[in-house]
Backbone atoms as SQL, in Angstrom:
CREATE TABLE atoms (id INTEGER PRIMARY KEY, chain TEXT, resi INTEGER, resn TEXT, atom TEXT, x REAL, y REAL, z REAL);
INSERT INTO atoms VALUES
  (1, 'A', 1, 'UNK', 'N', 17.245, -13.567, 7.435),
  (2, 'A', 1, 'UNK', 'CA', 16.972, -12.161, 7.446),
  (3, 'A', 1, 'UNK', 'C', 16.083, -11.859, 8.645),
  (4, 'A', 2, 'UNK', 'N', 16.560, -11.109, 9.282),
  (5, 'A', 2, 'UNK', 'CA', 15.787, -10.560, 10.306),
  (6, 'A', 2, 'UNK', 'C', 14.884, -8.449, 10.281),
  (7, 'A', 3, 'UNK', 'N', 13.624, -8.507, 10.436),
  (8, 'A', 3, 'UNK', 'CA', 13.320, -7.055, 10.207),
  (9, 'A', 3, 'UNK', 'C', 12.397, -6.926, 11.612),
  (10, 'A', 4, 'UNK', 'N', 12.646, -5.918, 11.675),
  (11, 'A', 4, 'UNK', 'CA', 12.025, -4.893, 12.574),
  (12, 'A', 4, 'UNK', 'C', 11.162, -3.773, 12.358),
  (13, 'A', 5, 'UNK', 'N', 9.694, -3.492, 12.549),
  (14, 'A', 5, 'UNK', 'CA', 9.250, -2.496, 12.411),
  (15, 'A', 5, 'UNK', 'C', 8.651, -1.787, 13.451),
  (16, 'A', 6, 'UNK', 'N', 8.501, -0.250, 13.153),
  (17, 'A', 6, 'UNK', 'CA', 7.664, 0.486, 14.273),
  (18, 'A', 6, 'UNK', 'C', 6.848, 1.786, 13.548),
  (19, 'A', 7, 'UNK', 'N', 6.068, 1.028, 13.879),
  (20, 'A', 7, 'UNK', 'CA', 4.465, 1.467, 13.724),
  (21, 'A', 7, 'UNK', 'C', 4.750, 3.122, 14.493),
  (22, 'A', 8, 'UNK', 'N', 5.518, 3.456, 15.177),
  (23, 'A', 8, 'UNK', 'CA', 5.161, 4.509, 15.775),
  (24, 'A', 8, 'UNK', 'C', 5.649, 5.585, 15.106),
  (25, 'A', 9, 'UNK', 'N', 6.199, 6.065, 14.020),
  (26, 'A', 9, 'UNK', 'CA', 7.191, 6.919, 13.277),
  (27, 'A', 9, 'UNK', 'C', 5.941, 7.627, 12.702),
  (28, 'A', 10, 'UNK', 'N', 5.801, 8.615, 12.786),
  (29, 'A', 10, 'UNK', 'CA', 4.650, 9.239, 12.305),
  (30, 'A', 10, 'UNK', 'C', 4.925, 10.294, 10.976),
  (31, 'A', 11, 'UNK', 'N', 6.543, 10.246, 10.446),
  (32, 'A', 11, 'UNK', 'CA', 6.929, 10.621, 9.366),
  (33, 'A', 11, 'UNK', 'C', 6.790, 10.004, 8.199),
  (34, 'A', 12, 'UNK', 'N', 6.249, 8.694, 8.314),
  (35, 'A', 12, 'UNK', 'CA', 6.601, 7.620, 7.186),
  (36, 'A', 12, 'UNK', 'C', 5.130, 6.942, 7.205),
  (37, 'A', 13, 'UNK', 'N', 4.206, 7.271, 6.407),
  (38, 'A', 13, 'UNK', 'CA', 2.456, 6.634, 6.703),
  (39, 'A', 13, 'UNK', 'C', 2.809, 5.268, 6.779),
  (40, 'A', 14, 'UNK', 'N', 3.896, 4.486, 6.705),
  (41, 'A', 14, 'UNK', 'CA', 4.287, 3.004, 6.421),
  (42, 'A', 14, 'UNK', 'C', 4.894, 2.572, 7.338),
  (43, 'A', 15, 'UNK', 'N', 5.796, 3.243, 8.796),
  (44, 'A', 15, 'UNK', 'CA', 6.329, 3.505, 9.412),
  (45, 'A', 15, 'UNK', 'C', 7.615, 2.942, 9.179),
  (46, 'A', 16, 'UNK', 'N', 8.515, 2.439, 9.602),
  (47, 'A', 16, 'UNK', 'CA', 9.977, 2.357, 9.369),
  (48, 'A', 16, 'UNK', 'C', 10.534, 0.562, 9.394),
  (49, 'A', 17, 'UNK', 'N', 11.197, 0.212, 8.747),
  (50, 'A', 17, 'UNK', 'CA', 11.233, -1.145, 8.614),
  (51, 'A', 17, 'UNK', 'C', 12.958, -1.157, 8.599),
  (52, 'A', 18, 'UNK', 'N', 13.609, -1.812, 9.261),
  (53, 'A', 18, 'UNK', 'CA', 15.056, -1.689, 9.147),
  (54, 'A', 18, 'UNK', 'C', 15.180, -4.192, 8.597),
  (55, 'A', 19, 'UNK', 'N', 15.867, -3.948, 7.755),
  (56, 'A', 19, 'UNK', 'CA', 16.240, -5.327, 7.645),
  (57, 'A', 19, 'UNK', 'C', 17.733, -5.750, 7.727),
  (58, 'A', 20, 'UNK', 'N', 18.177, -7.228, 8.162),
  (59, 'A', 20, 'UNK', 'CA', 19.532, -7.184, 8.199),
  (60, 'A', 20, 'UNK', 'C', 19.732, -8.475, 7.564),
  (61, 'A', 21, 'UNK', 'N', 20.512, -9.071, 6.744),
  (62, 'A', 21, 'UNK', 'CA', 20.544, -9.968, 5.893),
  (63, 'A', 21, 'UNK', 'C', 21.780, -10.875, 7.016),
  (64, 'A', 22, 'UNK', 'N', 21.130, -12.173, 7.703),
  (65, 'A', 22, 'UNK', 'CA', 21.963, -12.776, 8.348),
  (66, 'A', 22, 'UNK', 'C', 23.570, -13.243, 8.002),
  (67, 'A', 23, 'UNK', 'N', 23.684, -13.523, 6.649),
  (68, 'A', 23, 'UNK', 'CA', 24.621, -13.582, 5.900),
  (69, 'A', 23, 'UNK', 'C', 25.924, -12.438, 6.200),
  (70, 'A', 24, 'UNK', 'N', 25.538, -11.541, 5.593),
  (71, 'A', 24, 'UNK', 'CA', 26.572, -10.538, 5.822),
  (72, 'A', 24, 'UNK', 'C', 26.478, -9.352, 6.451),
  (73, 'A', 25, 'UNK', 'N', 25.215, -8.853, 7.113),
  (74, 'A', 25, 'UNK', 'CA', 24.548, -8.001, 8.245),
  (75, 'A', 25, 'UNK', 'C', 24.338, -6.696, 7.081),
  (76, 'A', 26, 'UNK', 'N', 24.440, -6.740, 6.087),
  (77, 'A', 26, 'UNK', 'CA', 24.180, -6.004, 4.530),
  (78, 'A', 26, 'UNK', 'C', 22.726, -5.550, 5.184),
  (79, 'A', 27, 'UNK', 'N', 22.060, -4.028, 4.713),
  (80, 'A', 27, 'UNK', 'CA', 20.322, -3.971, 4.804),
  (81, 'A', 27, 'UNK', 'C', 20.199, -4.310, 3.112),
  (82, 'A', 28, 'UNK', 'N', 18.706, -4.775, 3.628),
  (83, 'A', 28, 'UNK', 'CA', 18.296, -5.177, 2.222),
  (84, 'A', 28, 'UNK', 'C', 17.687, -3.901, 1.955),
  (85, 'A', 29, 'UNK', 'N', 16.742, -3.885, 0.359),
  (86, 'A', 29, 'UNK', 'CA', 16.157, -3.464, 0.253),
  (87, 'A', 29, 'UNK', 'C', 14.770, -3.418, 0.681),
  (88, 'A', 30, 'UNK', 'N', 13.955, -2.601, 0.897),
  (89, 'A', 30, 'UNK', 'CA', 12.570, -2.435, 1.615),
  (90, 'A', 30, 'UNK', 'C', 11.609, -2.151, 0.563),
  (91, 'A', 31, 'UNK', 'N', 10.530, -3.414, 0.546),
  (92, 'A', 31, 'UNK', 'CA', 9.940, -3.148, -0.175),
  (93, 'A', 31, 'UNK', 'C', 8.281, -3.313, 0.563),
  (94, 'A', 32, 'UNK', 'N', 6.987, -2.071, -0.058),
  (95, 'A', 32, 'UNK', 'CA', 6.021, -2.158, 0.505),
  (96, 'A', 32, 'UNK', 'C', 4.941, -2.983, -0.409),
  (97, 'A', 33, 'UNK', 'N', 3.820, -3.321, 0.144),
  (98, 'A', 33, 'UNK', 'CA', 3.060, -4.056, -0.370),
  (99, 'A', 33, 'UNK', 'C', 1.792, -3.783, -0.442),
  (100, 'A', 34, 'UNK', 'N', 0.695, -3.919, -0.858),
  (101, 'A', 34, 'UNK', 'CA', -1.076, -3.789, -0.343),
  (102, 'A', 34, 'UNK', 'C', -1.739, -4.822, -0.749),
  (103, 'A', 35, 'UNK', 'N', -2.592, -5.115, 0.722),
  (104, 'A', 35, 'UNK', 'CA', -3.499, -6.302, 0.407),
  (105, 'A', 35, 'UNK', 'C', -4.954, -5.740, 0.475),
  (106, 'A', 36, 'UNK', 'N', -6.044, -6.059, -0.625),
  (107, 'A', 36, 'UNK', 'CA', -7.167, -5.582, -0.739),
  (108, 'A', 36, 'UNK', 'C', -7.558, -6.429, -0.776),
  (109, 'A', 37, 'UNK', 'N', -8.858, -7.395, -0.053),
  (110, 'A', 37, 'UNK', 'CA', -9.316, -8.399, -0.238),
  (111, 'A', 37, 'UNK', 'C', -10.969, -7.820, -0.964),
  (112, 'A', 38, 'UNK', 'N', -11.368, -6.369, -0.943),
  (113, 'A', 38, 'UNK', 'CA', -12.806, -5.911, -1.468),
  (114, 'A', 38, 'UNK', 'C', -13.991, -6.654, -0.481),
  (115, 'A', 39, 'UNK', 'N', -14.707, -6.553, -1.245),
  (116, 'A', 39, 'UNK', 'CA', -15.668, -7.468, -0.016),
  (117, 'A', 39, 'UNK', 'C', -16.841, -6.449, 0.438),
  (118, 'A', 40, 'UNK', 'N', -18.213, -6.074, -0.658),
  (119, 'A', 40, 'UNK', 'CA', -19.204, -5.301, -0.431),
  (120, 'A', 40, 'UNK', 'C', -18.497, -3.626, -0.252),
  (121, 'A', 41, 'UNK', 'N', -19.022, -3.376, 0.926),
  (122, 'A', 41, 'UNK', 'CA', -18.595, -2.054, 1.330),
  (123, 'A', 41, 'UNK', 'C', -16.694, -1.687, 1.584),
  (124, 'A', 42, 'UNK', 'N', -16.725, -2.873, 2.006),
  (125, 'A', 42, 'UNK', 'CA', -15.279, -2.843, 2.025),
  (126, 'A', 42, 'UNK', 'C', -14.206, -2.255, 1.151),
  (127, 'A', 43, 'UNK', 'N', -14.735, -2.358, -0.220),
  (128, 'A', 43, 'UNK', 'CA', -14.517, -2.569, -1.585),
  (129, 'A', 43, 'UNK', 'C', -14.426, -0.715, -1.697),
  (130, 'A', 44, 'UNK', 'N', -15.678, -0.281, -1.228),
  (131, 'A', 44, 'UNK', 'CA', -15.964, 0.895, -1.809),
  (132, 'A', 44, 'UNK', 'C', -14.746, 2.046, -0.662),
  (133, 'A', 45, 'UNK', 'N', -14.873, 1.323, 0.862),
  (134, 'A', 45, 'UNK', 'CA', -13.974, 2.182, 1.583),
  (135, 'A', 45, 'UNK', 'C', -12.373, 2.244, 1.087),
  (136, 'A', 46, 'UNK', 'N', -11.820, 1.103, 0.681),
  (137, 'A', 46, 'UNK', 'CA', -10.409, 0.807, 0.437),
  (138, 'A', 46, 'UNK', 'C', -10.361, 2.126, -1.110),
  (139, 'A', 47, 'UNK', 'N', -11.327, 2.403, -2.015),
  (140, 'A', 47, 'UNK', 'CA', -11.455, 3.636, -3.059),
  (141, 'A', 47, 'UNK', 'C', -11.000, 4.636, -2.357),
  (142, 'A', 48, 'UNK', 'N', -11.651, 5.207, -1.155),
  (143, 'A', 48, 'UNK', 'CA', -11.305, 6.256, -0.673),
  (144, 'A', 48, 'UNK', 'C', -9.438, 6.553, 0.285),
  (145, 'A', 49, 'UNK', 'N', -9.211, 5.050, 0.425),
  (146, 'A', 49, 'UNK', 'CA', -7.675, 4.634, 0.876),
  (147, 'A', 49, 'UNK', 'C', -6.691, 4.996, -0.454),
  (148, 'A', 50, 'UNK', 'N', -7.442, 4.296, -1.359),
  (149, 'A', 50, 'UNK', 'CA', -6.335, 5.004, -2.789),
  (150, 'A', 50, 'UNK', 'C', -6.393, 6.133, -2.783),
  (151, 'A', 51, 'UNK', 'N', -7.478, 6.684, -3.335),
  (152, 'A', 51, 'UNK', 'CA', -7.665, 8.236, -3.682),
  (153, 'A', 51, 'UNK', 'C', -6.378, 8.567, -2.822),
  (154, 'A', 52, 'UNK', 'N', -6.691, 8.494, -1.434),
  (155, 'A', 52, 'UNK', 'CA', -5.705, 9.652, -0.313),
  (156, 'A', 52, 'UNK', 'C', -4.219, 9.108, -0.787),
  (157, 'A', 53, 'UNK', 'N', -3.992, 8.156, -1.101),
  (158, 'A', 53, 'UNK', 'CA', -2.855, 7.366, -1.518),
  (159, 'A', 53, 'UNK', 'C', -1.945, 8.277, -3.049),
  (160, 'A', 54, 'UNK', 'N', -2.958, 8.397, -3.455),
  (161, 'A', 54, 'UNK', 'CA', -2.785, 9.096, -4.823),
  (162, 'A', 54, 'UNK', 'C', -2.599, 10.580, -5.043),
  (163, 'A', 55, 'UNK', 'N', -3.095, 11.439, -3.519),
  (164, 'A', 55, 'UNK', 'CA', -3.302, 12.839, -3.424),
  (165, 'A', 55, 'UNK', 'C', -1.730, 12.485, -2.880),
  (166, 'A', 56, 'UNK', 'N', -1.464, 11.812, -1.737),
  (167, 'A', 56, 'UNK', 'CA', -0.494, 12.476, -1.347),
  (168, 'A', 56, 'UNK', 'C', 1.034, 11.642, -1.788),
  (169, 'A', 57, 'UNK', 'N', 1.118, 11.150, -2.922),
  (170, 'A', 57, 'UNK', 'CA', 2.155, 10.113, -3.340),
  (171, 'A', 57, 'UNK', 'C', 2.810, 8.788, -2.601),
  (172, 'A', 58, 'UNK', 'N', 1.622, 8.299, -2.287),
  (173, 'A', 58, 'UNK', 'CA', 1.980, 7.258, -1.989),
  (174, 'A', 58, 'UNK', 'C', 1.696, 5.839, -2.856),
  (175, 'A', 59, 'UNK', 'N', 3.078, 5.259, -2.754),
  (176, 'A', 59, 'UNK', 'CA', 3.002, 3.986, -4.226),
  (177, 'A', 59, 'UNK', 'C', 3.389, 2.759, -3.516),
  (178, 'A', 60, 'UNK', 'N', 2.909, 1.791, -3.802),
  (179, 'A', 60, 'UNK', 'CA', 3.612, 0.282, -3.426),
  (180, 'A', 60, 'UNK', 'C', 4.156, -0.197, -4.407),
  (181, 'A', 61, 'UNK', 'N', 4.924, -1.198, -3.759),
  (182, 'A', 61, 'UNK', 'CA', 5.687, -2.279, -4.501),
  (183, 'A', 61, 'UNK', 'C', 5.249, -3.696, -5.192),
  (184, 'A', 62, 'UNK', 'N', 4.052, -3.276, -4.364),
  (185, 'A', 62, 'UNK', 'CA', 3.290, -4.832, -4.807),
  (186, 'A', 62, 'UNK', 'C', 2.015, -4.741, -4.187),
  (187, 'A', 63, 'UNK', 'N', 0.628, -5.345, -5.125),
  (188, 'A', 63, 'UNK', 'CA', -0.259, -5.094, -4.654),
  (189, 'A', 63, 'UNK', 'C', -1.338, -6.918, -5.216),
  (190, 'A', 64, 'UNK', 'N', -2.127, -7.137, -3.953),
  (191, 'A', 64, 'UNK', 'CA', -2.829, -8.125, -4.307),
  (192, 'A', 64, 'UNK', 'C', -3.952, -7.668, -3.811),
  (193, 'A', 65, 'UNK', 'N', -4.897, -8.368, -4.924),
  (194, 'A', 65, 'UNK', 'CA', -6.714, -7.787, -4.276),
  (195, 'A', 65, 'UNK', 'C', -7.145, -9.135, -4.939),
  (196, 'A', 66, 'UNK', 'N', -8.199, -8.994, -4.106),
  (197, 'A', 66, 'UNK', 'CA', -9.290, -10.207, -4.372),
  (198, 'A', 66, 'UNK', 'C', -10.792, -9.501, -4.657),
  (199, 'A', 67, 'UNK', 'N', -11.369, -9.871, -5.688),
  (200, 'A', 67, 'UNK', 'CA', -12.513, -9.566, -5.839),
  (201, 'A', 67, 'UNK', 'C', -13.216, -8.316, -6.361),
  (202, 'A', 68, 'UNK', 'N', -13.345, -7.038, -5.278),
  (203, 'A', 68, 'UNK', 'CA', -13.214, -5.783, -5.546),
  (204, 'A', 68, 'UNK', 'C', -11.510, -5.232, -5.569),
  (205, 'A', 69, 'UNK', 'N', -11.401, -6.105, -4.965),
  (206, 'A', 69, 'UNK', 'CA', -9.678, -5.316, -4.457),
  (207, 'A', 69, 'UNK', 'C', -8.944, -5.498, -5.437),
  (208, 'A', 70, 'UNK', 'N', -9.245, -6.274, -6.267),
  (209, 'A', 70, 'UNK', 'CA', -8.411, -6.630, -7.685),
  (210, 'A', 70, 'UNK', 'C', -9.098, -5.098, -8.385),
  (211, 'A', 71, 'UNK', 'N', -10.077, -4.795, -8.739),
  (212, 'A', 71, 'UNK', 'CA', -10.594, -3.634, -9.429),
  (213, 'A', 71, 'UNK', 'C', -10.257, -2.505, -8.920),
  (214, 'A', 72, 'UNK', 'N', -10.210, -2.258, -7.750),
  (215, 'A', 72, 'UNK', 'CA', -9.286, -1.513, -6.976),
  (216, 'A', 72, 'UNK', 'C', -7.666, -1.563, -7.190),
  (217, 'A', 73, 'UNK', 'N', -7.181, -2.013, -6.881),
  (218, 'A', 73, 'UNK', 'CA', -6.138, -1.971, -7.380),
  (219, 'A', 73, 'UNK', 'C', -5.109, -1.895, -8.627),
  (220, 'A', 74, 'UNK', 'N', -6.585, -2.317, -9.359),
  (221, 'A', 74, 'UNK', 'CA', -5.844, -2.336, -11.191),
  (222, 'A', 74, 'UNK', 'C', -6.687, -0.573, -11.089),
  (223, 'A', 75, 'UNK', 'N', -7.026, -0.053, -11.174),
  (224, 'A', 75, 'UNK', 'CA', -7.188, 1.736, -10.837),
  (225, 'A', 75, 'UNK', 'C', -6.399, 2.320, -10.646),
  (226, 'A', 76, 'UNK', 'N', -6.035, 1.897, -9.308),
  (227, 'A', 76, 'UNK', 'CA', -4.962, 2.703, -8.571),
  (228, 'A', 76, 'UNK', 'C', -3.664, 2.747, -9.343),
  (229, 'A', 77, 'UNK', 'N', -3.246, 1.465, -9.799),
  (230, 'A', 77, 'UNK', 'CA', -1.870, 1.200, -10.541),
  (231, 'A', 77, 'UNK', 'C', -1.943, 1.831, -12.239),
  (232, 'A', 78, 'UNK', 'N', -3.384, 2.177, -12.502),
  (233, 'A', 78, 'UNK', 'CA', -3.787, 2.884, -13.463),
  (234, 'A', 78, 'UNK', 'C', -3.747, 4.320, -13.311),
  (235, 'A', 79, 'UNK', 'N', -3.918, 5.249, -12.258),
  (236, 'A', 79, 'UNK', 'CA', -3.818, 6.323, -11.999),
  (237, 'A', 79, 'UNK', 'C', -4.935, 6.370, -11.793),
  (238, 'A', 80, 'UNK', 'N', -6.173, 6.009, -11.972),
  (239, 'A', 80, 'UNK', 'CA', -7.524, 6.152, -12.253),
  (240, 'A', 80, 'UNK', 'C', -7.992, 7.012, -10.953),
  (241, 'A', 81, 'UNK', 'N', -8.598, 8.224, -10.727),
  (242, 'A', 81, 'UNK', 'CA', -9.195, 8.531, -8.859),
  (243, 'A', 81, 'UNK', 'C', -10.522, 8.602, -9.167),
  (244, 'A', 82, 'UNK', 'N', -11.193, 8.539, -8.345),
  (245, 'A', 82, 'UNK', 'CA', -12.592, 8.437, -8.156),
  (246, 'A', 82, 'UNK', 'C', -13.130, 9.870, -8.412),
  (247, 'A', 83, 'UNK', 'N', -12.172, 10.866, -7.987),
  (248, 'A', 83, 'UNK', 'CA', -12.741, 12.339, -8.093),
  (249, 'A', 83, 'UNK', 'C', -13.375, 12.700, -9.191),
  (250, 'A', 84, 'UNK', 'N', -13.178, 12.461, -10.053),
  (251, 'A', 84, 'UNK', 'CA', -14.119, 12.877, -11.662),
  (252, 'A', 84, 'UNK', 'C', -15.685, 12.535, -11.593),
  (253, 'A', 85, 'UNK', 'N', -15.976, 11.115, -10.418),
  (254, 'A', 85, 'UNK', 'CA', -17.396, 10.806, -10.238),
  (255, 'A', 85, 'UNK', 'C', -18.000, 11.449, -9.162),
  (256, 'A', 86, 'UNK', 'N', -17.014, 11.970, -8.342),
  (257, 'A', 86, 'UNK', 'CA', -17.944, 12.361, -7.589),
  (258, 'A', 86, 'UNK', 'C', -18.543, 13.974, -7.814),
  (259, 'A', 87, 'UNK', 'N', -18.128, 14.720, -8.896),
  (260, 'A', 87, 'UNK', 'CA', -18.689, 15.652, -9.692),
  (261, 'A', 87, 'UNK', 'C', -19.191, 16.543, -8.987);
C-alpha cells in the first residue's frame, strides 16, 4: 500500500490522504488517528485541542494517550468539554 498526503488542503483540518492498495490499485479506506502523550502542561493544552475538536465536529478513528492523554482522551470519546468548568 502506498499513501500520500498534503498537509496543504486547507478544507480538511486533517488534510487529504489518497491510498492505493498495491494489489489491485483499489483506495482503501482512510482512517484518522490521535496521539496524546499528556505530559504536565501539555496535558492541559491538548484539553483545549479537544474542546475545538468537539465545537467543530471533529472525530477520530483511533486514539492513544499516555498518562494525561489517556484522561484526555477517555473525555473526549466521552463527550465530556471542559466548558462547564470554566463557568
Amino acid at each position: 500500500m502506498s499513501c500520500s498526503f498534503d498537509a496543504g488542503n486547507i478544507q480538511s483540518p486533517v488534510g487529504e490522504c489518497s491510498c492505493t492498495n498495491s494489489l489491485g490499485g483499489e483506495k482503501a479506506a482512510i482512517k484518522t488517528g490521535v496521539i496524546d502523550v499528556g505530559g504536565g502542561l501539555s496535558g492541559i493544552y491538548a484539553v483545549g485541542i479537544f474542546d475545538y475538536c468537539m465545537d467543530h465536529n471533529i472525530h477520530f478513528d483511533l486514539g492513544i494517550g499516555i498518562s494525561a492523554g489517556s484522561a484526555n482522551l477517555t473525555s473526549f470519546a466521552a463527550g465530556q468539554s471542559s466548558h462547564p468548568l470554566a463557568g
